[in-house]
N, C-alpha and C positions, 0 to 999 in steps of 0.2 A: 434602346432605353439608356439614359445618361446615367454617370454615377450621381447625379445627384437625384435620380427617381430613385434609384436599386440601397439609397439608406434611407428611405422613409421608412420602408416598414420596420427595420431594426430598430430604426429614434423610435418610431411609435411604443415598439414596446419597451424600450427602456423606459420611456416618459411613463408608461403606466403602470411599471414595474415602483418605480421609484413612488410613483401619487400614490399608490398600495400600500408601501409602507411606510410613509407618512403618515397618512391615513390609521393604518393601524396601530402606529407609534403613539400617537395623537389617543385615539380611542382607550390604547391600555393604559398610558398615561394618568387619562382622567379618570379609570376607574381606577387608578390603586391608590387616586386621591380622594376619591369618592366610592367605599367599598359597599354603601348602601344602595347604591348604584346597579348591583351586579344583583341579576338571578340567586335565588338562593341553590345550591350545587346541589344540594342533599339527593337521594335518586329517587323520593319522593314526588321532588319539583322538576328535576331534570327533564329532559325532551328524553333520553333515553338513558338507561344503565349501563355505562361500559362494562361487558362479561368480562367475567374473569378469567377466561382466556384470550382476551385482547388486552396486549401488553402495550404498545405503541401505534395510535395513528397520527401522523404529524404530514404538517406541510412547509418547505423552506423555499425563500422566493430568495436570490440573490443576486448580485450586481457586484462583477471582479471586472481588476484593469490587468492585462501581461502586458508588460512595455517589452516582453522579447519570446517572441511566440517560438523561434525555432534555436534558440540558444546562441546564434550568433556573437560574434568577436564584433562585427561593428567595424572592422578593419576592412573589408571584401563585400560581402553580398551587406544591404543595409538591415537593419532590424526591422519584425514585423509585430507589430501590436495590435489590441485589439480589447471592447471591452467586450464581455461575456454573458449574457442572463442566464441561469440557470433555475429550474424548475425540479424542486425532489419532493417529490410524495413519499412515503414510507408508513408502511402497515406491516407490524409487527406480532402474531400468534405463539403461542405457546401449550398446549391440548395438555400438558400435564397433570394443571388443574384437575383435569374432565375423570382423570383418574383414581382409583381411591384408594390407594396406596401411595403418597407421592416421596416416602423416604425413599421407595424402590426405584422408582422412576420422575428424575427431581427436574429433568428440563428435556423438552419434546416440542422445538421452537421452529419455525418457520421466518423468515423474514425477506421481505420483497421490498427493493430500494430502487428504482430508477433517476434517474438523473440523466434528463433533457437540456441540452447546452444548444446556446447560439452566440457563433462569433458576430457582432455585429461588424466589423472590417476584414475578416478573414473567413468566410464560408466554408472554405474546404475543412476547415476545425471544425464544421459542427458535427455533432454528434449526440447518439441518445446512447446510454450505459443502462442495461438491467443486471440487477444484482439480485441475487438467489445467496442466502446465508440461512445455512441448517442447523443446527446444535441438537445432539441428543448424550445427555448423562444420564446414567441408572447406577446403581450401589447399593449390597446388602452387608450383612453383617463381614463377607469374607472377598467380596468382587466387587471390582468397579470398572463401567466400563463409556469410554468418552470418544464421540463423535464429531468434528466438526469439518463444513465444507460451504466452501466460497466459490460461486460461478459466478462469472460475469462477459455476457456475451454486450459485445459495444459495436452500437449501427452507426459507423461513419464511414468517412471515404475510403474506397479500396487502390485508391492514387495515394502513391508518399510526397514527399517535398522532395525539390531538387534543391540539392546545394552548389553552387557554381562556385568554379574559381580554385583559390586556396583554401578558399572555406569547406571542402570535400574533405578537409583533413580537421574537421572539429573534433570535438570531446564526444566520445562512445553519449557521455550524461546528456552532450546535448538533442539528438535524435529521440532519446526516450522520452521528451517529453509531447513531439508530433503521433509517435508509436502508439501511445496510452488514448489515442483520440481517435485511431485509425481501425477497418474494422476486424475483427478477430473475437475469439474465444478465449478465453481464459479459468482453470478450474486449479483450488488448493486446499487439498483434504488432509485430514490430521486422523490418526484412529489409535486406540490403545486398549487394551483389555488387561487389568490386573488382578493378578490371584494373590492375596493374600495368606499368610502360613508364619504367622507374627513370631519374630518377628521379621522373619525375612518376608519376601513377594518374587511375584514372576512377571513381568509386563512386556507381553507381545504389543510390538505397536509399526507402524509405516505411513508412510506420508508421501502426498503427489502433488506436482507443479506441471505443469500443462499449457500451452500458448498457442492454439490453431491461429495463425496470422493467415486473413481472408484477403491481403494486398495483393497488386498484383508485381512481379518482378517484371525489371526491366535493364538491358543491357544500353543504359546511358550514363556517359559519364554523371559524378554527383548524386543521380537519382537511388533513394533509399530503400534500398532491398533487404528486408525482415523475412527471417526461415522461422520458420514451424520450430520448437523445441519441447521438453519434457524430462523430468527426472521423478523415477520410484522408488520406492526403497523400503523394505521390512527387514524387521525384527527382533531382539527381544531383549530387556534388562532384566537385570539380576540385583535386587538390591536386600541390605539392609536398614529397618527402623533405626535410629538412635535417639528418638523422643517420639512422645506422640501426635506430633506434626512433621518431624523433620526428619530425611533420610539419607544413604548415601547407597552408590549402584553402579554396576559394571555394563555396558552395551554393546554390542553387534548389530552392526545394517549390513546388509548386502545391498547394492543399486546401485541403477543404471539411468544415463545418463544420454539422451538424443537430442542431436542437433540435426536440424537439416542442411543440405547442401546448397550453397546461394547460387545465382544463376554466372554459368561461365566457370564455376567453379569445381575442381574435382578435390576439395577440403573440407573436414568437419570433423569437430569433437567429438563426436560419440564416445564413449568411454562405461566399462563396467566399473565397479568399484567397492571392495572389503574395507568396513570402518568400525572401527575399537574405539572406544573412550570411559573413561571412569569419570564421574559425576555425584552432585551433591544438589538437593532438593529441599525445599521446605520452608515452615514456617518459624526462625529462629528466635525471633523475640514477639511481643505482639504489633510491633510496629514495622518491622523487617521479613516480606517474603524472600527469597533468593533459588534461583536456579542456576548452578554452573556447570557443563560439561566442556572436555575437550581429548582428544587422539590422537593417533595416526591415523591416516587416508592412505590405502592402498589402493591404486590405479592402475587401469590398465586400457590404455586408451587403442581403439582402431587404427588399421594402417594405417587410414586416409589424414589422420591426424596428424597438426603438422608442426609438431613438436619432438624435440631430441630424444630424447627419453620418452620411449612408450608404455613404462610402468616406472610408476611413481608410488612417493613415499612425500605426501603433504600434512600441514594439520590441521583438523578442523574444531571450532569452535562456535559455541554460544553460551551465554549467559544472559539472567534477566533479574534486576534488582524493583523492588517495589517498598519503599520506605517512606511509613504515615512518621514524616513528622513531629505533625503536632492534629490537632481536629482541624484546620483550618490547611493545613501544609503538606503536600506530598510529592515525593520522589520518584523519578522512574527512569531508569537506567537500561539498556539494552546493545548486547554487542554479537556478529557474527560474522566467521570469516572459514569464508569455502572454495573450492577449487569448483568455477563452474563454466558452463558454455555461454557466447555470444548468441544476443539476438541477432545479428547482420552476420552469423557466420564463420567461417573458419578458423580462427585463433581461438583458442579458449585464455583463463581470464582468471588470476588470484582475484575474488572480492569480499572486500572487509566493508564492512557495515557498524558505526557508533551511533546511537542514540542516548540525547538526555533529556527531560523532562522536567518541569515544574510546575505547580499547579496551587492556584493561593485561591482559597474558597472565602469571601468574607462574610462580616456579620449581616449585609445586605445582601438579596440575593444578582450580587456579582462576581463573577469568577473570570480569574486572571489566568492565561497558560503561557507559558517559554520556553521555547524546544530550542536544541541543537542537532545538527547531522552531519556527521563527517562518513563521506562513504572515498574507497579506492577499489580502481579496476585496473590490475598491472596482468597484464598481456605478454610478458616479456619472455616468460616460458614458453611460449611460442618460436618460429622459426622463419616465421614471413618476413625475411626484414627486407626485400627490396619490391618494387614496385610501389602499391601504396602501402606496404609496412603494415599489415595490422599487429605486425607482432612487435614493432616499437611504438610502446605506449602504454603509458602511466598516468591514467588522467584522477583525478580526486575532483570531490564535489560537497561544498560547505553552505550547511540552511540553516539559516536563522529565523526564527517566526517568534510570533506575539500576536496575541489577541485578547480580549475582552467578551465575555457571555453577562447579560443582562436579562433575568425574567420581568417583565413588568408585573405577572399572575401567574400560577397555574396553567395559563397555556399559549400566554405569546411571550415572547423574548427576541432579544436583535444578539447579532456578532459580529463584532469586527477584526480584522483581520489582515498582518502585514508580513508579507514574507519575502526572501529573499535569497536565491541562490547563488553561487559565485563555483561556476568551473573552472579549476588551475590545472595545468603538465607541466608532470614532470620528468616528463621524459627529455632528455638532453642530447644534441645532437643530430635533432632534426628541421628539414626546414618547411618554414612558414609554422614555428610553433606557437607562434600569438596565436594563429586564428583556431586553437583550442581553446584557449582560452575565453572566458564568457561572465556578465554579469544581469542579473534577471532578477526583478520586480514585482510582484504581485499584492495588490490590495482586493480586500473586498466589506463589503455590509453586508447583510443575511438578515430577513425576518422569517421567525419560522412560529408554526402555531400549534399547539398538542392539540389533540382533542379527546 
């Protein structure tokens, strides 16, 4: 079969994806020119009553470009591109309703998201994503207690990319972006149970991060070998009210922290770990949420771990800003920086994490968003410095996005959408450090439809 039989079927469906929303562009168009046009909604007239425990059923049709599928420098191996159609259904529950108590028990959610991708010039990308999203809160006059958990098992290739050349020495950020497409497990649970005793409390809570990689390993040069990893951790705050929204509080985690071993390999981060921090919470103004903690890390890493110091003293942090502006204007700020393990193995990894956000809702219904991202992953606690070095290496990774949301009604609307990453090192004194180096592209449009 030639290549030029093996992309008709992808034209075909771009070509039909795009006459779809056209199509429906066109359609919602003319009804929000002509609103006498449309069904009357009331659940009188309607074909059906959406229940009260059906919170969200939607569908998004969309059409993305990557001009650099595997993160490439451009300098070595050439860049791969590729446009994308993507297919998301999403049906959204919530049984709280069905209850008759709902101060008690205020959300009892279910949410099921798939997301069907095709590359059309690069197949080994496709991939299907199911996502499983749980939420359950409950609260009485003295407890409260909060659930949440994100699985997402992803049906793609169990082949990674081979990077040839110099280009075996890219950016950690660049491989994650082939990882997230490839097949594996993925689950990140949140739990907390608070007692109340105003105006102090007590909040037992733990949290898990999890990644079965379903790849296969292979001992070739370049080729992209992803281990299994996982961190748990419980424990409890201690806090005090200082209004009646806003608080402050002392914490303890215990957890532990597994890496698997890559192939060839007798290294890995495994590590347990005692973490302290005092923090502040709440609602300070009515326009101002904030969350900030931060501590000591106490570590205590495994033999096999191939770092100088096998108990350590790091610090860990997060905070989370939420600032309404104005009615039309809001803020959202997010930072975190922790001692953790490689998905490709052996060296563990300072990584910091900046988020910023903006979000401008206007008198039409269109809505503007502008994020920033500065993430780093410094390695350099580590101790591998000869062969391939994974423990010299400092790479950072800077996103810029923008996009537009348009309802034309009640339940179609389009997105567009333009992003862009740019990996820089800075690590000094190695060679071929260009080919860390990397910059990446992505557009897309989206019609999606409520119902």
């Amino acid at each position: 079969m030639t290549s030029k039989h093996r992309m008709k079927k992808p034209c075909r469906i771009r070509f039909l994806l795009i006459l779809c929303m056209t199509v429906l562009s066109a359609a919602a168009a003319q009804a929000q020119e002509n609103p006498s046009a449309l069904p009357d909604s009331s659940p009188s007239t309607f074909f059906l009553t959406k229940p009260v425990w059906l919170k969200e059923l939607s569908l998004g049709l969309k059409e993305s470009y990557d001009d650099n599928l595997l993160g490439v420098s451009g300098n070595g191996m050439p860049r791969s591109y590729s446009w994308k159609t993507t297919l998301s259904p999403k049906i959204g529950i919530d049984l709280a309703p069905l209850f008759t108590d709902q101060n008690v028990l205020q959300v009892f959610s279910f949410n099921y998201e798939p997301g069907l991708s095709m590359y059309s010039q690069a197949s080994e990308e496709n991939n299907n994503a199911h996502r499983i999203l749980n939420k359950l809160k409950t609260k009485t006059d003295n407890t409260s207690f909060n659930f949440d958990n994100s699985f997402v098992y992803i049906d793609g290739s169990s082949i990674a990319p081979i990077y040839s050349g110099a280009d075996s020495s890219r950016s950690c950020y660049a491989h994650a972006f082939p990882r997230e497409r490839r097949n594996q497990y993925q689950d990140r649970a949140k739990v907390d149970f608070q007692l109340n005793f105003d105006p102090f409390f007590v909040r037992p809570a733990g949290t898990l991060q999890y990644w079965d990689m379903l790849t296969v390993q292979r001992a070739v040069s370049g080729y992209q070998n992803w281990v299994d990893r996982y961190e748990a951790n419980g424990g409890v705050d201690v806090g005090r009210k200082i209004s009646s929204q806003a608080a402050v509080f002392l914490g303890y985690r215990y957890g532990h922290q597994y890496q698997d071993k890559v192939i060839n390999s007798n290294y890995s981060g495994t590590n347990n770990y005692h973490r302290t921090f005092i923090g502040i919470e709440g609602k300070f103004f009515n326009w101002l949420t904030l969350s900030v903690l931060g501590g000591p890390d106490f570590r205590s890493y495994d033999d096999t771990a191939p770092v100088n110091d096998h108990n350590q003293v790091n610090f860990y942090g997060e905070s989370a800003l939420t600032a309404q502006i104005s009615k039309q204007d809001s803020l959202i700020f997010k930072y975190k920086g922790s001692r953790w393990v490689s998905s490709t193995g052996q060296a563990p990894t300072f990584d910091t994490g900046l988020d910023l956000g903006y979000r401008r809702k206007f008198d039409i219904p269109l809505v503007w968003n502008l994020n920033c991202q500065v993430k780093n992953a410094d390695y350099t606690v580590g101790n591998l410095n000869s062969g391939s070095a994974p423990s010299l290496r400092n790479d950072w990774l800077y996103n810029f996005s923008t996009g537009v949301s348009y309802d034309f009604n009640a339940h179609v609307g389009i997105n567009f959408n333009v992003a862009a990453n740019l990996g820089r090192n800075e690590q000094s004194g190695i060679p071929n450090a260009e080919y860390r180096q990397f910059d990446e592209c992505l557009t897309a449009v989206e019609i999606f439809s409520k119902f």
